[in-house]
C-alpha positions as CSV (number, residue, x, y, z in Angstrom):
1,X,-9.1,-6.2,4.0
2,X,-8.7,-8.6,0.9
3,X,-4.9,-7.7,0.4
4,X,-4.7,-8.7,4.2
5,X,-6.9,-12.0,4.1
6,X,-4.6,-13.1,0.9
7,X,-1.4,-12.2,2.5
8,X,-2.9,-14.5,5.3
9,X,-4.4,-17.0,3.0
10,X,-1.5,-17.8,0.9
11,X,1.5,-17.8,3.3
12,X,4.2,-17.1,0.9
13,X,7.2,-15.2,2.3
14,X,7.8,-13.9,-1.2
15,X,4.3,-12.2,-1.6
16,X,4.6,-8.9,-0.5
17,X,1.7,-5.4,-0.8
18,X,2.8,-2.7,-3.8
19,X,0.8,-0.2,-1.2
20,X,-1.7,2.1,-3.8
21,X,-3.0,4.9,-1.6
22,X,-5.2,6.4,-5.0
23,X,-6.9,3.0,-5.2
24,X,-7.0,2.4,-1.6
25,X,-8.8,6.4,-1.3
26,X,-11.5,4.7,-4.0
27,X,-12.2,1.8,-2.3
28,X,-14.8,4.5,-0.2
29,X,-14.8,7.5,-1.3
30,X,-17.6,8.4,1.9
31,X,-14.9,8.6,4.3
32,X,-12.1,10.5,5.0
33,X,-9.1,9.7,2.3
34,X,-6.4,9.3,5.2
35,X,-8.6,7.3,7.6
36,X,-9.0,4.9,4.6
37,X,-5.2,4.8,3.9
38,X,-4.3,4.7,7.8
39,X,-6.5,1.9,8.4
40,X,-4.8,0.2,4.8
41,X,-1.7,0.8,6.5
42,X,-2.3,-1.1,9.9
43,X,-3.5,-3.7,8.2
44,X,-0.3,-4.1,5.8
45,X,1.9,-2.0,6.6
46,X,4.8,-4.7,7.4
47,X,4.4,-6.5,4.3
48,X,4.3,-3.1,2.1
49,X,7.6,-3.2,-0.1
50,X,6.8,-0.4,-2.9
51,X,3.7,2.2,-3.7
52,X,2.4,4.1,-6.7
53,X,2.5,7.2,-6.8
54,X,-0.6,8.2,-8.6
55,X,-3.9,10.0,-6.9
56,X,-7.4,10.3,-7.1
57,X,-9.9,13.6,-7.3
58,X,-13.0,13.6,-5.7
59,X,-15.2,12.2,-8.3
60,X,-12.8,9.2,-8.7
61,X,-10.6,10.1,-11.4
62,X,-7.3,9.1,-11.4
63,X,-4.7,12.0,-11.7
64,X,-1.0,13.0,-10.8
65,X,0.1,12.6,-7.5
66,X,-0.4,15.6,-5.5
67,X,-2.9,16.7,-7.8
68,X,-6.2,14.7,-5.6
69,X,-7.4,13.9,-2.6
70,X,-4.6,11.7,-1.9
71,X,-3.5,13.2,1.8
72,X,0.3,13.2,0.7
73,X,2.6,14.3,3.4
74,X,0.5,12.2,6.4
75,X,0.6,9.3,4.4
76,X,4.2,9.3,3.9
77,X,4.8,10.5,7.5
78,X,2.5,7.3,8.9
79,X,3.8,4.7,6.4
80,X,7.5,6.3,7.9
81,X,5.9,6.1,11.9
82,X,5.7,2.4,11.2
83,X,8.7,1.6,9.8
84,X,10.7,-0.5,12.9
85,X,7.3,-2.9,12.1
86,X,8.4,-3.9,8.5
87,X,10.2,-7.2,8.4
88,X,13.7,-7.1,6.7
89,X,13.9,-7.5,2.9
90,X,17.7,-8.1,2.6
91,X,18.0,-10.8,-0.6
92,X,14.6,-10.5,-1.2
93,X,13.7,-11.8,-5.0
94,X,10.8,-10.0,-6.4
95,X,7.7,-11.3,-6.0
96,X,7.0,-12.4,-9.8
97,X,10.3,-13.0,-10.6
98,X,11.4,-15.5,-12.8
99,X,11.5,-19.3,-11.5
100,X,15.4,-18.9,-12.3
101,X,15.6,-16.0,-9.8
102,X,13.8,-18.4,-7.1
């Protein structure tokens, strides 16, 4: 909800989400990992560009991918079921590039 109120805040058609399902799992660990991360996902999902690719065990640890409670494959397959909503990057600078690159 913050990544979404700043995206909204700020305006900038350079500032883009680096989607982190591991943190986004943390942010409440009292509900299901992958109805966390699918409700992260509506919320951003056209302005995600890149994600890590870390997880998170059940006591809130960070670890390998594939190694927590980081629901892998369905995040991967809903992140790909929303793919005709993400807005084309062609060109696209990085977000903290340098001013020269702007």
């Amino acid at each position: 909800q913050r990544a979404r109120e700043l995206l909204d805040t700020l305006r900038h058609p350079r500032l883009r989400i680096c989607f982190d399902a591991a943190n986004i799992a943390a942010s409440d660990l009292s509900r299901s990992p992958m109805v966390v991360i699918a409700e992260a996902l509506e919320l951003l999902g056209p302005e995600i560009v890149i994600a890590h690719g870390k997880d998170i065990d059940a006591e809130g640890i960070f670890c390998p991918a594939g190694t927590g409670i980081v629901p892998w494959t369905e995040t991967i397959e809903a992140r790909g079921a929303m793919r005709h909503r993400t807005r084309p990057r062609h060109g696209q600078v990085p977000v903290w590039a340098p001013s020269s690159l702007m």
